[in-house]
C-alpha positions as CSV (number, residue, x, y, z in Angstrom):
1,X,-4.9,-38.2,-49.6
2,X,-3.7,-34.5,-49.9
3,X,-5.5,-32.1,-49.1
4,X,-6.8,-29.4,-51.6
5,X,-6.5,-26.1,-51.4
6,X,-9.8,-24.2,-52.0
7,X,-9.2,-22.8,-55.7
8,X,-10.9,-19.8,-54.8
9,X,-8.0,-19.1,-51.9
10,X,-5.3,-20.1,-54.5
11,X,-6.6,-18.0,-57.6
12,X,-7.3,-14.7,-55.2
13,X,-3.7,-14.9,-54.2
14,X,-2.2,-15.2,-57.9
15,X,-4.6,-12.4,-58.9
16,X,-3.6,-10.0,-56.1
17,X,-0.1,-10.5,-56.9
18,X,-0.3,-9.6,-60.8
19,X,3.1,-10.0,-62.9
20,X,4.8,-6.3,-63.3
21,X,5.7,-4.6,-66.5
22,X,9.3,-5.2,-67.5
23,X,12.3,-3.5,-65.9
24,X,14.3,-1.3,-68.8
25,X,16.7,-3.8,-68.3
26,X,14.5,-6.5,-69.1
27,X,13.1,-7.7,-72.5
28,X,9.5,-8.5,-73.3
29,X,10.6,-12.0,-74.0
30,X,12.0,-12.5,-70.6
31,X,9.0,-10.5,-68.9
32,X,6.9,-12.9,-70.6
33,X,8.8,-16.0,-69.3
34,X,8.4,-14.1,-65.6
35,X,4.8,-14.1,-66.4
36,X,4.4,-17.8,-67.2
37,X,6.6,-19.0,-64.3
38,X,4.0,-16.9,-61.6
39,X,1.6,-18.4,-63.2
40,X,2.4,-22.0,-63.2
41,X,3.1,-21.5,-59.9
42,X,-0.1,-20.9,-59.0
43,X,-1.5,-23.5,-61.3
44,X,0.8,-26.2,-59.7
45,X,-0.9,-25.6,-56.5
46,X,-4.4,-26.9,-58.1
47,X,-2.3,-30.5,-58.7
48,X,-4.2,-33.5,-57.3
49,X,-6.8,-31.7,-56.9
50,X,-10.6,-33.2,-58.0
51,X,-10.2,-32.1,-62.5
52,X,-13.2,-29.7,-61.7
53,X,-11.3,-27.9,-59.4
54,X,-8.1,-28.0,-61.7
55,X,-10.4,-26.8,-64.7
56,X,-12.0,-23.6,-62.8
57,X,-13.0,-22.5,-59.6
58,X,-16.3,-21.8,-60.6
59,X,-16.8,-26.1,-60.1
60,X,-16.9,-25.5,-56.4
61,X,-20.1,-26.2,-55.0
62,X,-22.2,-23.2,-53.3
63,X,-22.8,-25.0,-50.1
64,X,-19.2,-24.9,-49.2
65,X,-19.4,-21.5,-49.4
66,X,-20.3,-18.1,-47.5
67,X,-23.5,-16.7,-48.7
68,X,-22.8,-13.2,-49.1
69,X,-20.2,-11.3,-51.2
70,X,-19.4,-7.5,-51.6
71,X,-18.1,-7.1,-54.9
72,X,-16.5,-4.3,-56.2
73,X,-16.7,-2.9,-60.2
74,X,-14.4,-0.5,-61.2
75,X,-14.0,0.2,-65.1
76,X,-12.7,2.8,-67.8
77,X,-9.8,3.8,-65.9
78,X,-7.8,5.1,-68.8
79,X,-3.9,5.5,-67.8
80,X,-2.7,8.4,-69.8
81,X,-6.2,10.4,-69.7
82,X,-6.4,9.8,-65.6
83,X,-6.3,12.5,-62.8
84,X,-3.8,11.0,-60.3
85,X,-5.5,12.5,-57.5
86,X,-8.6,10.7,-58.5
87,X,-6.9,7.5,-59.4
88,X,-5.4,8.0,-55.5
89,X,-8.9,8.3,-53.9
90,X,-10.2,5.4,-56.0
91,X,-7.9,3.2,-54.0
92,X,-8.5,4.7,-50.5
93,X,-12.4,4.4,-51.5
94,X,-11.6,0.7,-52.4
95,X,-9.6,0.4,-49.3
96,X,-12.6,1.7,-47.2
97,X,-15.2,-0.3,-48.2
98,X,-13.3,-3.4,-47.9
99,X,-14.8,-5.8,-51.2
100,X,-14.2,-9.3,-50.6
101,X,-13.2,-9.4,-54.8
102,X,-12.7,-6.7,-57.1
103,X,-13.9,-7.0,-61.1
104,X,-12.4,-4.8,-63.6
105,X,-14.0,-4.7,-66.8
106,X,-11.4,-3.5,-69.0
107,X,-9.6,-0.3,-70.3
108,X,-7.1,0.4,-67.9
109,X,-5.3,2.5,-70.4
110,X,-6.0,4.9,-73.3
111,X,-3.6,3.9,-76.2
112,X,-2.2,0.4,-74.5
113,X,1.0,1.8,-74.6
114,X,4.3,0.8,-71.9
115,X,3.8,3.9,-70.1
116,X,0.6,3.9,-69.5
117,X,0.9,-0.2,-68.4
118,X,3.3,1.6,-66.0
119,X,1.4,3.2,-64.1
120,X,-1.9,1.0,-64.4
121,X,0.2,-2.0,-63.2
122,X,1.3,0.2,-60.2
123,X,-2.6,0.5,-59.4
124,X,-3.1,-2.9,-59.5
125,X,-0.3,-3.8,-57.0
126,X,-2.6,-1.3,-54.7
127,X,-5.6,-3.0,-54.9
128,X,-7.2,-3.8,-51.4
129,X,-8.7,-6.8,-52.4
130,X,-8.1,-10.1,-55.0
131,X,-8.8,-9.0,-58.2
132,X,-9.8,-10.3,-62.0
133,X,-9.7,-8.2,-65.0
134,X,-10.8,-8.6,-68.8
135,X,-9.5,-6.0,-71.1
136,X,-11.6,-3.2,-73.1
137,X,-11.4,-1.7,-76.5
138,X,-8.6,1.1,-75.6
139,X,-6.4,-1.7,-74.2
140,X,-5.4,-2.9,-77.5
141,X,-3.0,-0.6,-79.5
142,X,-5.0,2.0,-81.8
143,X,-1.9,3.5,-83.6
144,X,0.7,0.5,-83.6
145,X,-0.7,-1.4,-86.5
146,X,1.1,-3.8,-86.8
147,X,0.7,-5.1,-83.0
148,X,-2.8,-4.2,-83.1
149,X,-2.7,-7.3,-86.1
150,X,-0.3,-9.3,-84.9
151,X,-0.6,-9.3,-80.8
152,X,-3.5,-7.1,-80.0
153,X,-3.9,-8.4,-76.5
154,X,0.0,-9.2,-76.2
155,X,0.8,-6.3,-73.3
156,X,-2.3,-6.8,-71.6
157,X,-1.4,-10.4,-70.8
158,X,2.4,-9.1,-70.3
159,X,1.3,-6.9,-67.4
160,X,-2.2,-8.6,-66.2
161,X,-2.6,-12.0,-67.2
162,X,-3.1,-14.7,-69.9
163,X,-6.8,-15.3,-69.0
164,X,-8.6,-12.4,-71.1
165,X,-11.9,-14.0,-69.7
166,X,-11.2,-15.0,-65.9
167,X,-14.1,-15.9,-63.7
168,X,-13.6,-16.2,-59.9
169,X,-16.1,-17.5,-56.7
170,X,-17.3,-14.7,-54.1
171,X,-19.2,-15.7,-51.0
172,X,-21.5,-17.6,-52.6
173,X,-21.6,-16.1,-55.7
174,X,-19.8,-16.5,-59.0
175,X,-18.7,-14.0,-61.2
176,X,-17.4,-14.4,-64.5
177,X,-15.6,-12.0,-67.0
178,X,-16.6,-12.4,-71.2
179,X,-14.2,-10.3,-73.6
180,X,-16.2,-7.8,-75.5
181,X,-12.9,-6.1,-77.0
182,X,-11.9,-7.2,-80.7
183,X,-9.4,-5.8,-82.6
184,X,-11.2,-6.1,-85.7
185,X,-14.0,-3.2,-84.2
186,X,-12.6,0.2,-83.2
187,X,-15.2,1.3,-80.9
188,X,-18.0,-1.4,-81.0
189,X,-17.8,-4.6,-79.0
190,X,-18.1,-8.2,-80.6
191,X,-18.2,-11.7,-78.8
192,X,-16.2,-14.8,-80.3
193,X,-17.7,-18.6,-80.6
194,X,-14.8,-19.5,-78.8
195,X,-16.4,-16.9,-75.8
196,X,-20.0,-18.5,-75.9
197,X,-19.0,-21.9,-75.8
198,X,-16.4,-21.4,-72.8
199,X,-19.4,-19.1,-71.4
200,X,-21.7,-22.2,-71.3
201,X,-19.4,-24.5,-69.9
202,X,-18.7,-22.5,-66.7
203,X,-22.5,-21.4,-66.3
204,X,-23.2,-25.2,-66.7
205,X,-20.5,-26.1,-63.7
206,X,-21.5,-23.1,-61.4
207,X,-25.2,-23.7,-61.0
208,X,-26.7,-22.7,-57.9
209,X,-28.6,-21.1,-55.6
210,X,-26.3,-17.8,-55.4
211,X,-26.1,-14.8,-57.9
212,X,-23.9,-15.1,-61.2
213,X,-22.8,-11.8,-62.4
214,X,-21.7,-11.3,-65.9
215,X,-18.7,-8.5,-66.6
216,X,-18.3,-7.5,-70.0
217,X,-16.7,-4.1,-70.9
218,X,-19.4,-3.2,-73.5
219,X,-23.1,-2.9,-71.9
220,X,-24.8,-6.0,-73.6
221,X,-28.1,-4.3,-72.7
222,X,-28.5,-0.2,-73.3
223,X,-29.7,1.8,-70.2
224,X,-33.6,3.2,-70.5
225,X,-32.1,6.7,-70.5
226,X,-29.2,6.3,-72.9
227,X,-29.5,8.3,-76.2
228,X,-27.5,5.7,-78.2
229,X,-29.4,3.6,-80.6
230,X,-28.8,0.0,-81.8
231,X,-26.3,-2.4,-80.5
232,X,-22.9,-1.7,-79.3
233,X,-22.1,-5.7,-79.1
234,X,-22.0,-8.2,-82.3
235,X,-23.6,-11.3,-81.0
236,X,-24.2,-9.4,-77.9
237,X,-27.9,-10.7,-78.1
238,X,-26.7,-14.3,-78.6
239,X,-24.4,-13.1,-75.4
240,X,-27.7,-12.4,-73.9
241,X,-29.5,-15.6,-74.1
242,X,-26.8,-17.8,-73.1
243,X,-26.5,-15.6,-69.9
244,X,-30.3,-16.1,-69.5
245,X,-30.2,-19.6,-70.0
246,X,-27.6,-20.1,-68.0
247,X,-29.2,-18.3,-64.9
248,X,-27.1,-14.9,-65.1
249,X,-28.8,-12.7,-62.4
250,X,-26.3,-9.6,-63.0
251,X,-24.7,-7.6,-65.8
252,X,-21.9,-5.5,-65.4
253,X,-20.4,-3.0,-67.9
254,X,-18.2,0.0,-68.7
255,X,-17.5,1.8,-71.9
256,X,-20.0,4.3,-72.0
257,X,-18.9,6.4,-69.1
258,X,-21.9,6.6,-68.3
259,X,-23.5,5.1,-64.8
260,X,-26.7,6.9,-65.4
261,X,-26.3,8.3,-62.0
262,X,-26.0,5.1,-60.8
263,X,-29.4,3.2,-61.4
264,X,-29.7,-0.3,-62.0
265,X,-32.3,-1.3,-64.8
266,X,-34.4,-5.0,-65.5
267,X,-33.7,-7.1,-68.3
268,X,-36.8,-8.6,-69.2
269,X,-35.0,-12.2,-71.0
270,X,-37.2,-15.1,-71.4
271,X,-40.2,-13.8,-69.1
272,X,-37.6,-13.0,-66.1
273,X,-35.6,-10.1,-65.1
274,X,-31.5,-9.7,-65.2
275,X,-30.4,-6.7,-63.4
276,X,-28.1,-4.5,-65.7
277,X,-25.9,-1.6,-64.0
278,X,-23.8,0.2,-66.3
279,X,-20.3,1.5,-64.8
280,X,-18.9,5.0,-64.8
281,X,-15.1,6.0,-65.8
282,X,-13.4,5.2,-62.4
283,X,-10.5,8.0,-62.7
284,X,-10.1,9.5,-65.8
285,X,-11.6,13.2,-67.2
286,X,-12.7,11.1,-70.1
287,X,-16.7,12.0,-68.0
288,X,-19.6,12.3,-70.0
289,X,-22.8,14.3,-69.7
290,X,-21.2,16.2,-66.2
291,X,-21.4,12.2,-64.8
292,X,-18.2,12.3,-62.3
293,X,-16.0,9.4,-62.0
294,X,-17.3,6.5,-59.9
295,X,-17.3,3.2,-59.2
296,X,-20.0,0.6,-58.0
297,X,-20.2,-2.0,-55.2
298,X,-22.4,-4.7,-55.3
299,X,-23.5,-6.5,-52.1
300,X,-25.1,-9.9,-53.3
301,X,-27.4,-12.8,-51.4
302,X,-28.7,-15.7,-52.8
303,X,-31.9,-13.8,-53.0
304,X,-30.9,-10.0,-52.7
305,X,-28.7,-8.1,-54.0
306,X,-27.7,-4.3,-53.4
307,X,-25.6,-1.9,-55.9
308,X,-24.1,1.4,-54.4
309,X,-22.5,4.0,-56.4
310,X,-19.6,5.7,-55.0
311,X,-19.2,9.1,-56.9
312,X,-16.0,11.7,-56.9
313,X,-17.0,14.9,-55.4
314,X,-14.1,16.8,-56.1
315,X,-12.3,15.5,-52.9
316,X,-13.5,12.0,-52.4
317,X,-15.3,9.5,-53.0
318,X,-19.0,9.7,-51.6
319,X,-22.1,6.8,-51.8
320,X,-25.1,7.8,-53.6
321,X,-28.2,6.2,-52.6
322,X,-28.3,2.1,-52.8
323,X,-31.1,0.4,-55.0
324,X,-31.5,-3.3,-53.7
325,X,-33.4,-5.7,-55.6
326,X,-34.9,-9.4,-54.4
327,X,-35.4,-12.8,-56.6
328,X,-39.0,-13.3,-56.9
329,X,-39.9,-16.9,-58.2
330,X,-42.3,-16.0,-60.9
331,X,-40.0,-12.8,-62.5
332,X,-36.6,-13.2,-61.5
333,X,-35.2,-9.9,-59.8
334,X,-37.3,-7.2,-58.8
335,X,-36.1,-3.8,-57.5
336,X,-37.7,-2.4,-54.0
337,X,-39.9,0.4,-54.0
């Protein structure tokens, strides 16, 4: 019998090699066939394999796994509204801290435009670590109407991938992405049937003992702080539940800009708590209420897991304090005092 490779090993590999944007000799048509070729190639290395393993890597059960993860989430890095020298200390930061997988959770530009997909690719061909990405609101064209209708997530699967919804294994833990991003809401997030139902299925196949973090690009839950009232997520609650019933124990989002100086917050679902950590704009001046760009990295257990902001100072990148939380049996996660 052949062996198998593990899927985690095979799907880190095609996500640290993402497909480039098209040469100015070369025509989206024959970028996209590039595209489709890397990524067979990586799918035809999951052949023979068990069909859970060919279906997701999530399927891979925890005890063949390490038990602890460092996770990096980096969001709202908005190519076209960036500060280079920011967007350059974001990767040295990355670089020093060593994550074993980095999450992005969406807009790496500001008007999804070629230029901007650029120089965002080029950033993700300098990422330290394997990475998965899911895109946000600005990563669909605004101005170009027609695209926006037609093909509104067309060049972010040109330059990052055809999976707007990727989910990847971690140490021990699983991770999986959920688009928030529609093209039929301007600023607001909404969640498809299609996304709930593909949502179930993987939490239902990744059961376990280890975390399961959730990435959306809109904050499903808003932050005790946060001035904004109402949702910012059609069917977020219904997004909600299904994470709760399916044993979510982190959510991870972008979109405000605002990491409320980086403090975690409980999610009270069902009589336990989800943690929730809301993620700042990682390079861009796009800040909001004098919040610098940041990122977070998220050091998980099966039963503990730690979240560390890394704010700019104006010259680098510098850890705030970390707030570390434990899995309690009668109320899910509970941060230390």
């Amino acid at each position: 019998m052949p062996a198998v490779r593990r899927p985690e090993q095979v799907l880190s590999r095609a996500r640290a090699q993402p497909a480039r944007t098209p040469t100015s000799s070369e025509s989206d048509s024959e970028a996209a066939s590039r595209v489709k070729r890397l990524t067979d190639n990586y799918s035809d290395k999951l052949t023979g394999a068990e069909p859970a393993v060919e279906k997701a890597i999530c399927r891979l059960p925890v005890t063949h796994l390490n038990l602890m993860a460092k996770l990096a989430h980096i969001t709202d890095l908005h190519s076209g509204r960036h500060d280079d020298r920011i967007a350059d200390a974001l990767i040295d930061s990355l670089s020093e801290q060593a994550p074993d997988q980095i999450v992005i959770g969406g807009d790496l530009t500001q008007r999804s435009r070629r230029s901007e997909w650029r120089r965002a690719v080029g950033w993700l061909d300098r990422m330290p670590a394997p990475w998965i990405a899911t895109p946000g609101n600005h990563d669909i064209p605004m101005f170009d109407f027609t695209r926006r209708a037609v093909s509104p997530f067309g060049r972010f699967r040109l330059n990052v991938g055809e999976d707007l919804e990727p989910s990847a294994r971690v140490g021990g833990a699983l991770v999986i992405c959920v688009r928030t991003a529609s093209p039929h809401r301007r600023v607001e997030g909404a969640v498809s049937r299609e996304s709930l139902t593909q949502l179930r299925e993987t939490l239902d196949a990744g059961r376990g003992d280890s975390p399961i973090v959730l990435v959306t690009h809109h904050p499903l839950a808003l932050h005790p702080a946060s001035q904004r009232a109402g949702h910012t997520v059609v069917s977020g609650d219904e997004l909600l539940t299904t994470a709760e019933a399916g044993g979510v124990d982190l959510l991870l989002s972008g979109h405000t800009h605002r990491p409320h100086r980086g403090r975690p917050f409980s999610v009270n679902l069902g009589g336990r708590n989800l943690i929730a950590a809301h993620g700042g704009t990682a390079c861009s001046t796009r800040t909001r209420a004098d919040e610098p760009p940041s990122w977070q990295m998220v050091t998980m257990e099966p039963s503990r897991i730690a979240l560390t902001m890394f704010a700019w100072d104006g010259d680098r990148f510098t850890p705030g304090d970390q707030s570390v939380w434990q899995r309690t049996e009668s109320a899910g996660w509970m941060e230390e005092s």
